[in-house]
Residue, then its C-alpha position, 0 to 999 in steps of 0.5 A: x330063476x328055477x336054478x337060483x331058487x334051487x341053490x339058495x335053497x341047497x345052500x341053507x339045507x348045506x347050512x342046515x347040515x352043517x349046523x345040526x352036525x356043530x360043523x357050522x364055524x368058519x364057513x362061507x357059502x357063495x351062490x347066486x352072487x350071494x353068500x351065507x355065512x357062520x361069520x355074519x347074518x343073513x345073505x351078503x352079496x359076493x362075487x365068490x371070484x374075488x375071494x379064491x381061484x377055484x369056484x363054480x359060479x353055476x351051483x355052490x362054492x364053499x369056503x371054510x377053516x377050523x372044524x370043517x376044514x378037519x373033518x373033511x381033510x382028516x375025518x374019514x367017516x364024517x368026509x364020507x358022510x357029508x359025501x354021501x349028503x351032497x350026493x343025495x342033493x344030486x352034485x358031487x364036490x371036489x376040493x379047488x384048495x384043503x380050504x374050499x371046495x364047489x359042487x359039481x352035476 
């Protein structure tokens, strides 16, 4: 129960990021078998293994295209800045395709 809470609440402080940054269009974040998303409002319930091959079902698994998808493919500062936000939450990530990526202990 511990872990769930701790995920819900790094996937909205993820959401908080990307938001304050304008880099919140397009992305879909999967957690707990739910998803948040700048697509719809509120949590939805999702099996993120229906939706792409590459997830990790124990921490956060994100998808995204458009502005989000350039920065973290061709922004180097801006990569190196959410790198450093998601390094200082205690994960690192790594990228399953240029479109999604989930983070790792």
């Amino acid at each position: 129960m511990v872990k769930e809470k701790d995920m819900r609440k790094l996937a909205y402080e993820i959401q908080d990021y990307l938001k304050e940054r304008d880099l919140y269009h397009d992305v879909i974040i999967y957690f707990n078998d739910l998803a948040i998303s700048s697509l719809w409002e509120g949590e939805q319930e999702k099996d993120v293994s229906e939706y792409m091959e590459y997830f990790n079902t124990d921490t956060i698994t994100m998808s995204f295209k458009g502005i989000l998808y350039e920065m973290l493919n061709y922004n180097v500062q801006e990569y190196q800045e959410f790198n450093e936000f998601i390094k200082s939450k205690g994960y690192y990530f790594e990228f399953g395709n240029a479109w999604n990526l989930a983070l790792y202990k």
